[in-house]
Residue, then its C-alpha position, 0 to 999 in steps of 0.5 A: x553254251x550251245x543250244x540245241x539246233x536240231x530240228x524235226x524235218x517235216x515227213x514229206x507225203x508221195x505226190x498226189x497223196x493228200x495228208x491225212x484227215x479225219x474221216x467225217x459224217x459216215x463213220x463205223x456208226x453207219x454199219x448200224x444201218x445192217x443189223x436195222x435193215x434186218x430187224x425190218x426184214x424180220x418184222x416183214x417176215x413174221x407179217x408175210x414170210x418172205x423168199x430165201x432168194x431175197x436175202x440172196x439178191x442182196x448178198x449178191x449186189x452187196x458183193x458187187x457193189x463191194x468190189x466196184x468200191x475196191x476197184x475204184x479205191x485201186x484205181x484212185x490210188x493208182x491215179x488210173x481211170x475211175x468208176x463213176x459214182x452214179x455206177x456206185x450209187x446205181x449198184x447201192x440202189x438196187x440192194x448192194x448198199x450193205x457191201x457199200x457200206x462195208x467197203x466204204x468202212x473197211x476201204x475207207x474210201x468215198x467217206x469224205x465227200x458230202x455230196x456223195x455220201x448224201x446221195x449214197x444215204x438217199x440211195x438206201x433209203x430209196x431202197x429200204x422203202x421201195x422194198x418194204x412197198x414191194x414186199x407188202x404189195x407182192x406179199x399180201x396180193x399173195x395172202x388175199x388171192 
């Protein structure tokens, strides 16, 4: 009686790929952060109209940040020279987190590592607040003078 000597062979990854691990802590959940930011642009608006230009500025930087993260998921693949996280993190502070947000989504790329994904968090939150601080300090100077 024979037995069956057939084995499954491992698949073997390309060198320098790590194996494939489930995404953690910022998941498609984190496109929720979007549509949330709108709804405060929104509340903002009826209290104090704001500029068309600032919806622009954060496409704009959005843009940008999103290609930063595709240039640097590039070079990563490629195991060329990298962007610095501070640059990624300096372009999601000034207003491009919503295209951070796609990229990393999208691109699957800078999702895993913690210390980065809190830092890119601290990010928006700095950022939503500085906005709201400066629009309600540009707009009701507006409204009183």
């Amino acid at each position: 009686m024979g037995q069956d000597r057939t084995r499954s062979t491992p698949r073997r990854r390309p060198p320098g790929r790590r194996p494939a691990s489930p995404r953690s802590g910022s998941g498609a959940g984190a496109y929720l952060a979007i549509p949330a930011f709108v709804v405060v642009c929104l509340v903002l608006n009826a209290i104090w109209p704001l500029s068309v230009w600032v919806a622009g500025v954060y496409f704009a930087t959005s843009v940008c940040c999103f290609v930063a993260y595709a240039v640097d998921k590039s070079a990563a693949t490629a195991g060329r020279w990298r962007v610095p996280e501070s640059t990624l993190l300096v372009w999601g502070a000034v207003g491009g987190w919503p295209g951070a947000i796609v990229a990393q989504q999208t691109l699957r790329h800078k999702t895993k590592k913690a210390s980065f994904r809190s830092a890119f968090w601290g990010t928006v939150v700095l950022n939503v607040v500085a906005f709201v601080g400066l629009a309600s300090l540009l707009l009701s100077g507006v409204m009183a003078g």
